[in-house]
C-alpha positions as CSV (number, residue, x, y, z in Angstrom):
1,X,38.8,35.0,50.0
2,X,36.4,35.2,47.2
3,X,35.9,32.3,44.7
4,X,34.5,32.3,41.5
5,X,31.6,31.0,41.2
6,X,31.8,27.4,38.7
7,X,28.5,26.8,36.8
8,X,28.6,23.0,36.2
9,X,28.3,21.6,32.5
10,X,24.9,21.1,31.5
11,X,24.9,17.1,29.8
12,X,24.0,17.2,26.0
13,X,21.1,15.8,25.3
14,X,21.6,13.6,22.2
15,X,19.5,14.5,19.2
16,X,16.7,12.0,18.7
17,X,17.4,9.5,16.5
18,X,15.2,9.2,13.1
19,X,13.3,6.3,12.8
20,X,13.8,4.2,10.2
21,X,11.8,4.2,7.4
22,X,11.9,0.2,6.5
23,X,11.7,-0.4,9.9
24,X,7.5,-0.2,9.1
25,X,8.3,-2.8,6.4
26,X,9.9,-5.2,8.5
27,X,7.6,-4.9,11.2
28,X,4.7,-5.7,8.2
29,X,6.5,-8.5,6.8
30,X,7.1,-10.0,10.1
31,X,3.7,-9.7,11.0
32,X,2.6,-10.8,7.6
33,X,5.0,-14.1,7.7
34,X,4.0,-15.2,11.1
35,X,0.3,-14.8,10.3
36,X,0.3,-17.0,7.2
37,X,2.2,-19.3,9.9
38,X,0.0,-19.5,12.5
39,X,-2.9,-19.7,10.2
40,X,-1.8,-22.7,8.3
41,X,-1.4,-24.3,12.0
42,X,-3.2,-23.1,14.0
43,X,-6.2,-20.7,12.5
44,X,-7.3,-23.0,10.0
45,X,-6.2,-21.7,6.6
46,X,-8.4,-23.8,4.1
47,X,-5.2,-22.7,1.3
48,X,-2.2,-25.1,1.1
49,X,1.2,-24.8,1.8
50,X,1.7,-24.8,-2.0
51,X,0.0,-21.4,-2.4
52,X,2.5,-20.0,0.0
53,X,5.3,-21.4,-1.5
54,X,4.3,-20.6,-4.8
55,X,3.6,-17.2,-4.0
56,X,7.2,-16.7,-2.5
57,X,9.3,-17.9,-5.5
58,X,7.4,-16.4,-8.1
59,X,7.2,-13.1,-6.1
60,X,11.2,-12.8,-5.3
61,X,11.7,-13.9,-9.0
62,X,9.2,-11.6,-10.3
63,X,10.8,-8.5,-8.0
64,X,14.4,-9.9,-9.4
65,X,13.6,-9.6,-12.9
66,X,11.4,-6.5,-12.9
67,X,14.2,-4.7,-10.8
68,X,17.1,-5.9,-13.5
69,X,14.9,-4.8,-17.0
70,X,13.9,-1.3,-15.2
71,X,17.8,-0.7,-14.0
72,X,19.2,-1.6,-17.3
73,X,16.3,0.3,-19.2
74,X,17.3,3.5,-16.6
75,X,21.1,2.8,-17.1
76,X,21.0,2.8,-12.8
77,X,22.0,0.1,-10.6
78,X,19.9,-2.7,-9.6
79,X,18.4,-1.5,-6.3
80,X,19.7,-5.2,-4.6
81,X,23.6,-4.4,-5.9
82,X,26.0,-3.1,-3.9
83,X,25.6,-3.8,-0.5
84,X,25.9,-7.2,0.5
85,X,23.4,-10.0,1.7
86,X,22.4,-6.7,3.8
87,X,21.0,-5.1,0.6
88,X,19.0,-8.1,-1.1
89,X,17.5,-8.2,2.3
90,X,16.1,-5.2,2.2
91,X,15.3,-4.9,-1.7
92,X,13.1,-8.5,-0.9
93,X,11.5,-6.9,1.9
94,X,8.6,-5.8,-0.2
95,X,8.1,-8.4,-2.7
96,X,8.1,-10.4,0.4
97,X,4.9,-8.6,2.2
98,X,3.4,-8.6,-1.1
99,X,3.8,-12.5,-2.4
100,X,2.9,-13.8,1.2
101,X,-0.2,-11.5,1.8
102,X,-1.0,-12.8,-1.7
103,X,-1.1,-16.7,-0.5
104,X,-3.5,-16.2,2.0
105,X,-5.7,-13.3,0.7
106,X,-7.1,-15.5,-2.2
107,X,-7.9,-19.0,-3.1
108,X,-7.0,-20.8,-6.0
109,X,-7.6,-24.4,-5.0
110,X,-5.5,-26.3,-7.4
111,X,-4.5,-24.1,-10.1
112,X,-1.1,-22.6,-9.0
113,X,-0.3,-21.0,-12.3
114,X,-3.4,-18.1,-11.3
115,X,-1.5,-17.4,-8.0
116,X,2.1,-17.2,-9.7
117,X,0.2,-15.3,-12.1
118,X,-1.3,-12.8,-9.1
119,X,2.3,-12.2,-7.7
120,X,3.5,-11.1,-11.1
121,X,1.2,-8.9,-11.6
122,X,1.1,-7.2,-7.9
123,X,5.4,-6.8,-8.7
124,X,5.0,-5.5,-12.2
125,X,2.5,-3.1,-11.3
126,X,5.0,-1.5,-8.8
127,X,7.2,-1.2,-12.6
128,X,4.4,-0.2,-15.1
129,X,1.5,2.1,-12.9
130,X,3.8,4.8,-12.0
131,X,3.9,8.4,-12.0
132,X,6.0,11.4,-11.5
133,X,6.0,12.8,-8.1
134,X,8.5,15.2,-6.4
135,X,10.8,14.6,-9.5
136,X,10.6,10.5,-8.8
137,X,8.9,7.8,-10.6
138,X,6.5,6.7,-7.7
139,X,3.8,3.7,-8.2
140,X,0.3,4.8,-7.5
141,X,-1.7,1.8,-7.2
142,X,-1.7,-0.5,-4.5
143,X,0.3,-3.9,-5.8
144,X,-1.3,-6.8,-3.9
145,X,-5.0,-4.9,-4.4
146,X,-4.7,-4.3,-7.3
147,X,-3.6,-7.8,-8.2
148,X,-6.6,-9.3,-6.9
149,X,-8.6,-7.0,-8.4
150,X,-7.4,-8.1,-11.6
151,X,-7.4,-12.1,-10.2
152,X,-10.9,-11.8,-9.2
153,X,-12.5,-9.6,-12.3
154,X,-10.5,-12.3,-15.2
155,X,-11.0,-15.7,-13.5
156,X,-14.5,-15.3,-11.1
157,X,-13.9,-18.9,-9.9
158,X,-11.6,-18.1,-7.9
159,X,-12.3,-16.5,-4.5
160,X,-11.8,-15.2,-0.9
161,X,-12.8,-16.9,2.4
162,X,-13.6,-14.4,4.6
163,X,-14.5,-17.0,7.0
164,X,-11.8,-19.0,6.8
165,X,-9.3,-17.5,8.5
166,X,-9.8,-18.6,12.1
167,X,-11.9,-21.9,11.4
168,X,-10.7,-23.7,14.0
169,X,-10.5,-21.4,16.6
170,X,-12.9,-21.6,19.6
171,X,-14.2,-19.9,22.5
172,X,-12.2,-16.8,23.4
173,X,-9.4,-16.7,20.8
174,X,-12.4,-15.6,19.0
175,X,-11.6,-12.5,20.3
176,X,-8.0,-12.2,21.4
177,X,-7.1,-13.0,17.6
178,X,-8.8,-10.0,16.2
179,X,-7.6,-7.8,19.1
180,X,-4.4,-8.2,19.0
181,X,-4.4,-8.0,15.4
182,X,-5.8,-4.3,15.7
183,X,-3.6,-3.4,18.1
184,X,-1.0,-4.3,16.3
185,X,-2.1,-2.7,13.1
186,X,-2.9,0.6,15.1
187,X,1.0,0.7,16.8
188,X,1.8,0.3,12.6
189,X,0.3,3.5,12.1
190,X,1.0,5.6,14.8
191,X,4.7,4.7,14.6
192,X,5.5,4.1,11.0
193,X,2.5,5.3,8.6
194,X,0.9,7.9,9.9
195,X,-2.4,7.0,8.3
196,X,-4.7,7.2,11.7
197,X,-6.4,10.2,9.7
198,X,-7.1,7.9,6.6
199,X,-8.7,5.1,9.2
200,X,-10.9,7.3,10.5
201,X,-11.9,9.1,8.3
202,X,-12.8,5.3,6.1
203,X,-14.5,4.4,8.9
204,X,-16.3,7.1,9.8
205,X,-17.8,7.5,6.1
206,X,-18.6,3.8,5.9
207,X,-20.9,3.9,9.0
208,X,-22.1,7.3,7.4
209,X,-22.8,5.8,3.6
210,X,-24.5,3.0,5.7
211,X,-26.9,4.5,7.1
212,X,-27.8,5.9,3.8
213,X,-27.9,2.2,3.0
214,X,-30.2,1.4,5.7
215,X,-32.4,4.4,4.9
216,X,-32.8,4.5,1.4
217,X,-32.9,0.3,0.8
218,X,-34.8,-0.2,4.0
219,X,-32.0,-2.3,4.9
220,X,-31.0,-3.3,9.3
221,X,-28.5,-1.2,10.3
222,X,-26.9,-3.5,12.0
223,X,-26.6,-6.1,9.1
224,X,-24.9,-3.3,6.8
225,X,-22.1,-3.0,9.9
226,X,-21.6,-6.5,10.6
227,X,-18.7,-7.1,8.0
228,X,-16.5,-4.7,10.0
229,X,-16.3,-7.0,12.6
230,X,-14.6,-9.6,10.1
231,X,-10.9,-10.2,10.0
232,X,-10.4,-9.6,6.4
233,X,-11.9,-6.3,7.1
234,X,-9.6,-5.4,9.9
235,X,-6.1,-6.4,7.5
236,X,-8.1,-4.1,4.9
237,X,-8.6,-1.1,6.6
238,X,-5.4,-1.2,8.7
239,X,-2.7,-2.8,6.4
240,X,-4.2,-2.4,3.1
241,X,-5.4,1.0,2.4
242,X,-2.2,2.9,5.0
243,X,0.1,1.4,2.3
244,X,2.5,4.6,2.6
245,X,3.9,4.3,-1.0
246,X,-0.1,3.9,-2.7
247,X,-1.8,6.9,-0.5
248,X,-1.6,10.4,-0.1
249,X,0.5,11.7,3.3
250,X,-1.3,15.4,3.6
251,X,-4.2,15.0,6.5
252,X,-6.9,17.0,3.7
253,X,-5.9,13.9,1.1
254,X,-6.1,11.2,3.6
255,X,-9.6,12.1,4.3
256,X,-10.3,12.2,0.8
257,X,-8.6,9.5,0.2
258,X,-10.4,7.5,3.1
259,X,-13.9,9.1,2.3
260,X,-13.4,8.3,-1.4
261,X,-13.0,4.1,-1.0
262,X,-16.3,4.6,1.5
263,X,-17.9,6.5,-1.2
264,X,-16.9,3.3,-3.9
265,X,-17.4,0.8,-1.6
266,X,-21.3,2.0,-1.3
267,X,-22.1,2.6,-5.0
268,X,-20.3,-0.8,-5.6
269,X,-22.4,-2.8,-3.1
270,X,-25.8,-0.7,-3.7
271,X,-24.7,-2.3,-7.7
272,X,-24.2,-5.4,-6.1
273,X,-20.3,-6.1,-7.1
274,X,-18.7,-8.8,-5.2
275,X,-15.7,-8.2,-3.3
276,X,-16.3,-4.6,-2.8
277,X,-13.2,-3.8,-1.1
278,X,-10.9,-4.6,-3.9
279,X,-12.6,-3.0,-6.6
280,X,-13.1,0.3,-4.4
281,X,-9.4,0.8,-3.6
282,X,-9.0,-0.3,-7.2
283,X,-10.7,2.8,-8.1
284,X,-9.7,5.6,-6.0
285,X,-5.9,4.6,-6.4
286,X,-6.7,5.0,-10.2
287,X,-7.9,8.4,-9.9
288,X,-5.3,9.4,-7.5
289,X,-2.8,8.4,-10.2
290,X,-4.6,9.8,-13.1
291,X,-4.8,13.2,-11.0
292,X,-1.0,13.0,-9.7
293,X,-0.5,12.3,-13.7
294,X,-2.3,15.8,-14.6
295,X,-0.5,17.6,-11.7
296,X,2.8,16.7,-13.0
297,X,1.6,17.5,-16.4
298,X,0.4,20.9,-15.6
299,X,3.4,21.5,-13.6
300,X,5.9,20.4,-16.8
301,X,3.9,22.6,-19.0
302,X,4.1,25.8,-16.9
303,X,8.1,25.0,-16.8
304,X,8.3,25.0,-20.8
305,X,6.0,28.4,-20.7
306,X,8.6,29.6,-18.5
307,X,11.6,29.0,-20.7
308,X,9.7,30.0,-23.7
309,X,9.1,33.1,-22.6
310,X,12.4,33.6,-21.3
311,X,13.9,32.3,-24.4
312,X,11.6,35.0,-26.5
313,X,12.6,37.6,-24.3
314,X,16.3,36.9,-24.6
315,X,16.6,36.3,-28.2
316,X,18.3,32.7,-27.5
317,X,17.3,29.2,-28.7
318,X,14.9,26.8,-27.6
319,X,16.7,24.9,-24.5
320,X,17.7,21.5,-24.7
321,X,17.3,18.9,-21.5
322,X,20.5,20.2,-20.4
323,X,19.8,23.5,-20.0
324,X,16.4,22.6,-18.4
325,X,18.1,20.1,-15.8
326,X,20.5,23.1,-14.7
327,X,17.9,25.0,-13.5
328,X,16.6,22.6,-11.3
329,X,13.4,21.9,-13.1
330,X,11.2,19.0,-14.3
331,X,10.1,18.3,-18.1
C-alpha cells in the first residue's frame, strides 16, 4: 500500500514589526522628566522648582499657540486635532522634552520671565527656522540649543552649572550616575536614532582638534580632555547633537556633521567663547540649513528650466502651480 508522502506546513513567520518612531521621544521625555526629578531631590539641582514649572506652561502654551497660527496660516489641521487625549499626548511629546531639558540646562536665578522667554523661543524656532526637504517644511536648527544660544549671547548673567548637577552626591554614585546615563543614551541611539556614526565621529575629532590644542598652545593634554568626563558633556554629545529632526541621517553627513561641531567647538575655545558647545552646534545647524536651503533652491530652479524648455519646445504657455503639482514636482 503506498501512501503519499504529507510535507507538514511550515509556521509563518510573522513579519517584524516597525518600530515606532515616537517611541525614541517618549523614551527621551521619560528620561528627561525623571532626571529633572531626581535631580531636584536627590542630585542637587541648585534651580528651583519654579524654573521647571515655568518652563512646562510656557512650553505647552508656546507649542499650542505656534501649532494653531501655522495650521490656520497653512489652511491644515492643528497637528493635536483629531484624535483624542491620545493625540495631544503625542503632539506635547516634544514641547515637553524641550521645556523640561530647558529648566535644568540653564540658570536664571530669580528672573523667570528669561526662562519663559527661552521656551518660546526653542518652540517658535521649530515654526520660523525651517526649510524644504523631501517636499516638507522640516526645522533645521536644534530648538532647546539654539534657545540657549540665544539666552546666553542677549543676557550673559545668566548661566550653566556644569557642576551642579550631582552636588550632593557622594562616593560611588559618582560614578553609577554618569554610567547609567551613557548607557542609556547609547541604547537611544542604537534603537531609535541611529546617530552612533555622528558620536564617534564628534568624539573622535575633539580628541583629534585637542591635541592640536595641546600642541600648538602648549596646553596638558589631559586638561583639554577633562570636560568630557562632565555630565553636561555626556547629555550634549548623546541627547543633544543625535536630535534626529536637527541632523543629517546619511553616514558621509553624520561625520561631517560630528567633525564640523569639533571643528567649532576648537576655533571657539582657541577665541576663548564661553559655552562653547552651544555656540558650536549653533553654527553648524546654521550652515546645514543654509545649505539644505540652496539645495532646494537649485533643485526648484532646474524644475522651472525643465518646464521652460518643455513649454518652448511645445509652443504652450507658461505653467501655473497646477500644472507643476501634476507632475509631481517642487517649486
Amino acid at each position: 500500500m503506498s501512501a503519499s508522502a504529507v510535507t507538514a506546513p511550515v509556521a509563518s513567520v510573522p513579519p517584524k514589526k516597525a518600530r515606532d518612531p515616537r517611541m525614541g521621544l517618549r523614551t527621551s521625555a521619560t528620561f528627561a522628566t525623571i532626571f529633572t526629578i531626581l535631580g531636584h531631590t536627590v542630585f542637587g539641582f541648585e534651580q528651583s522648582w519654579a524654573q521647571v514649572v515655568v518652563a512646562l506652561l510656557s512650553g505647552y502654551s508656546c507649542a499650542f499657540l505656534f501649532e494653531w497660527v501655522d495650521a490656520r496660516a497653512n489652511n491644515r489641521p492643528p497637528e493635536y486635532s483629531g484624535g483624542g487625549t491620545s493625540k495631544v499626548v503625542n503632539f506635547l511629546l516634544a514641547p515637553h522634552m524641550t521645556s523640561i531639558t530647558m529648566s535644568f540646562l540653564i540658570y536664571v536665578n530669580q528672573r523667570l520671565w528669561i526662562m519663559a522667554l527661552a521656551c518660546a523661543l526653542a518652540i517658535g524656532s521649530k515654526y520660523v527656522l525651517r526649510v524644504r526637504q523631501n517636499g516638507r517644511l522640516r526645522h533645521f536648527m536644534n530648538p532647546s540649543n539654539f534657545a540657549i544660544a540665544v539666552i546666553l549671547a542677549v543676557y550673559q548673567w545668566t548661566g550653566m552649572l556644569p557642576w551642579g548637577y550631582t552636588v550632593d552626591l557622594r562616593g560611588a554614585w559618582d560614578w553609577i550616575v554618569p554610567l547609567i546615563i551613557v548607557m542609556l543614551g547609547i541604547r537611544l541611539n542604537i534603537l531609535f536614532t541611529g546617530r552612533i556614526p555622528t558620536i564617534v565621529s564628534w568624539l573622535s575629532s575633539f580628541v583629534l582638534f585637542a591635541a592640536v590644542r595641546a600642541w600648538y598652545f602648549g596646553y596638558p593634554f589631559a586638561g583639554q580632555l577633562v570636560v568630557l568626563t562632565g555630565i553636561p558633556m555626556v547629555l550634549f554629545t548623546l541627547y543633544m547633537i543625535t536630535d534626529p529632526q536637527t541632523s543629517p541621517s546619511p553616514l558621509r553627513s553624520q561625520i561631517l556633521f560630528g567633525s564640523g561641531i569639533a571643528f567649532a567647538y576648537s576655533v571657539l575655545l582657541a577665541l576663548h567663547v564661553q559655552y562653547t558647545m552651544f555656540y558650536s552646534v549653533a553654527a553648524i545647524c546654521l550652515i546645514r540649513g543654509a545649505w539644505l536651503f540652496a539645495l532646494n533652491l537649485r533643485e526648484s530652479s532646474a524644475n522651472w528650466q525643465y518646464f521652460r524648455r518643455r513649454s518652448a519646445s511645445r509652443d504652450e504657455r507658461w505653467p501655473d502651480q497646477e500644472v507643476v503639482a501634476s507632475e509631481g514636482l517642487k517649486l
